[in-house]
N, C-alpha and C positions, 0 to 999 in steps of 0.2 A: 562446669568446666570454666576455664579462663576465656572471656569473652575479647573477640577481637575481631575486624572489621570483616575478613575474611569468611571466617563462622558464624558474621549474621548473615551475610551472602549468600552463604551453602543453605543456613536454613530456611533465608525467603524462600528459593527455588523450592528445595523440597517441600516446603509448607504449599505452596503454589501447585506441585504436582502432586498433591493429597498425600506425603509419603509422612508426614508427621501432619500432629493436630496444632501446634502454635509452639511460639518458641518468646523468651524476654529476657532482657539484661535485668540485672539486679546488683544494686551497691552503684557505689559511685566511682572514680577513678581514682587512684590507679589497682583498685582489686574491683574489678567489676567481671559479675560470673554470667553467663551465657546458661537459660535452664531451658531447655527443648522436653516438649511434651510430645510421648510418644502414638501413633492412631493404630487402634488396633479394631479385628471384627467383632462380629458378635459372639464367637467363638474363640478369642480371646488371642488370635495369632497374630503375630505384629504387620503391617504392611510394608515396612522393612526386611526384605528377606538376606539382603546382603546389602555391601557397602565394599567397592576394593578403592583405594587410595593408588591412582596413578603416578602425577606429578609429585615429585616429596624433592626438597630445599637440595637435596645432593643430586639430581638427576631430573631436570624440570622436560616434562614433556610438552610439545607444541606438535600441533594439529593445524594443517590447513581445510576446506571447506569440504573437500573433497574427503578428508582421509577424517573425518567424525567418523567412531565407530556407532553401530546399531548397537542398544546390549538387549540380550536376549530377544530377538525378534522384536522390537519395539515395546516391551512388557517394561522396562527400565530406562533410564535414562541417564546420558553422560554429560555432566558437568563442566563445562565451561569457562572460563578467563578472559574473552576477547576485549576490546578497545572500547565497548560500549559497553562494558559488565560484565556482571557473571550469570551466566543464563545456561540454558537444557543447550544440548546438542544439535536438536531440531531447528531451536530458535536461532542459532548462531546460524547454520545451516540454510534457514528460509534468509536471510539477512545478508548472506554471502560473506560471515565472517567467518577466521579461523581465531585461536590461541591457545593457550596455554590448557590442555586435557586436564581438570584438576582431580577428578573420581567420576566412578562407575554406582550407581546405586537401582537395587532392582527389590 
């Protein structure tokens, strides 16, 4: 996919919460492509079960500290925007930050 500053963001995080195994640019600019490798079990089921995109360029959502959703009882994690990065919902949460809700991934 088309790499951009954003999409290395999402996939630190997720690489951080075990949700993928590593992710790298490739090519040089201005066509530089983003390739995420994906972690799956021994059984060969992705640890990706879902992925919902909240915030999108027509309808941007913001979250304060209080209003971070849980997804699924703590099994997933919500993605993050705030003024210090892009981080889990937790982290922004321990930090007493709020922003921008960018996705849901469980």
């Amino acid at each position: 996919m088309p790499a951009s500053r954003m999409k290395q963001y999402l996939a630190k995080v997720m690489k951080q919460e075990g949700f993928i195994a590593g992710y790298e640019v490739i090519g040089a600019k201005p066509k530089r492509q983003l390739k995420i490798v994906l972690r799956y079990d021994e059984g060969g089921a992705s640890f990706v079960s879902g992925l919902e995109r909240i915030s999108k360029p027509g309808l941007r959502v913001y979250v304060q500290r209080g209003e971070i959703p849980r997804v699924y009882g703590g099994l997933g994690v919500a993605i993050v925007s705030t003024s210090k990065g892009v981080m889990t919902g937790s982290q922004a949460w321990r930090q007493g930050l709020g922003g921008e809700l960018l996705c849901k991934v469980w």
